[in-house]
C-alpha positions in Angstrom: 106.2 124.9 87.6 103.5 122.5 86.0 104.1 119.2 85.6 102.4 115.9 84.4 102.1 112.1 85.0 100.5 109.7 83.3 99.6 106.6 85.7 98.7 102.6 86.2 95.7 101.8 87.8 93.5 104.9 87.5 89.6 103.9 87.4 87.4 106.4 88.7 86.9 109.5 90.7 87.3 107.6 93.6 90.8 106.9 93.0 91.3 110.6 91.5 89.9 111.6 94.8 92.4 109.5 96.8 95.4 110.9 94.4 94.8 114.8 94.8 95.0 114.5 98.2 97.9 112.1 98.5 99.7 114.2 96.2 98.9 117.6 98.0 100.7 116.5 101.1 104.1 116.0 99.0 106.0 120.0 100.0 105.5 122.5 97.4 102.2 121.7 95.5 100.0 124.2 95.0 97.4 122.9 93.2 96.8 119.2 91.9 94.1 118.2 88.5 93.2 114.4 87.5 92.0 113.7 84.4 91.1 110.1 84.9 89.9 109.3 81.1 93.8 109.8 80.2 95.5 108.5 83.5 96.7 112.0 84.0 98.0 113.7 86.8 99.0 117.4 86.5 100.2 119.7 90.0 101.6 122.9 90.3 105.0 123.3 92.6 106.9 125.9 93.6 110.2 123.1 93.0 111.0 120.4 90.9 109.3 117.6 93.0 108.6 115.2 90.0 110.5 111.8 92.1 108.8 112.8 95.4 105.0 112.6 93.7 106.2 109.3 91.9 107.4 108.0 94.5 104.1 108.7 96.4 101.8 107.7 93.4 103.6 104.4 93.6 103.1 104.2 97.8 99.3 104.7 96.9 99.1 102.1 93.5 99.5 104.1 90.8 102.7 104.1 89.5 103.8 105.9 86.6 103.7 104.4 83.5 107.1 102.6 82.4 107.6 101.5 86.1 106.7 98.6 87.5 103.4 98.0 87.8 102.9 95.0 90.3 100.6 92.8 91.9 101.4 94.9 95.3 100.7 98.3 93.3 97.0 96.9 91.9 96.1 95.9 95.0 96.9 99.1 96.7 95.0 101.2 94.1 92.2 98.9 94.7 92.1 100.5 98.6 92.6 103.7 97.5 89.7 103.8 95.0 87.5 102.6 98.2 88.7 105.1 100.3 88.4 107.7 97.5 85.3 106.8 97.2 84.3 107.0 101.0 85.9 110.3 101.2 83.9 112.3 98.3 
């Protein structure tokens, strides 16, 4: 089953970087694809786990679009683009 997001906060590859890998450790996903020009995420799952990767979009800043999108959430995305970054 494919499924997509579209998120707050995305800049840059660093951030995509930080998101695939955040989102591969949610059960299920087989394959996770940023596209950070539209603020897209897509993954593959064996299940329906579309609350379990908001929910960890949001831990990591980027919440999906429509939900709240808070000073907290910026900030976070702001450390995951810098460790995004560091890890590529």
């Amino acid at each position: 089953m494919t499924q997509s997001i579209v998120i707050e906060n995305l800049k840059c590859g660093g951030c995509a970087n930080t998101i695939k890998k955040g989102v591969s450790s949610v059960d299920g996903i087989t394959e996770v694809n940023v596209d950070v020009e539209a603020s897209e995420v897509t993954f593959t799952s064996e299940n329906d786990v579309l609350e379990a990767v908001k929910i960890k979009l949001s831990k990591l800043g980027y919440p999906a679009v429509g939900d709240k999108n808070s000073t907290l959430h910026k900030a976070k995305s702001f450390v995951s683009c810098a460790t995004g970054k560091m890890s590529s």
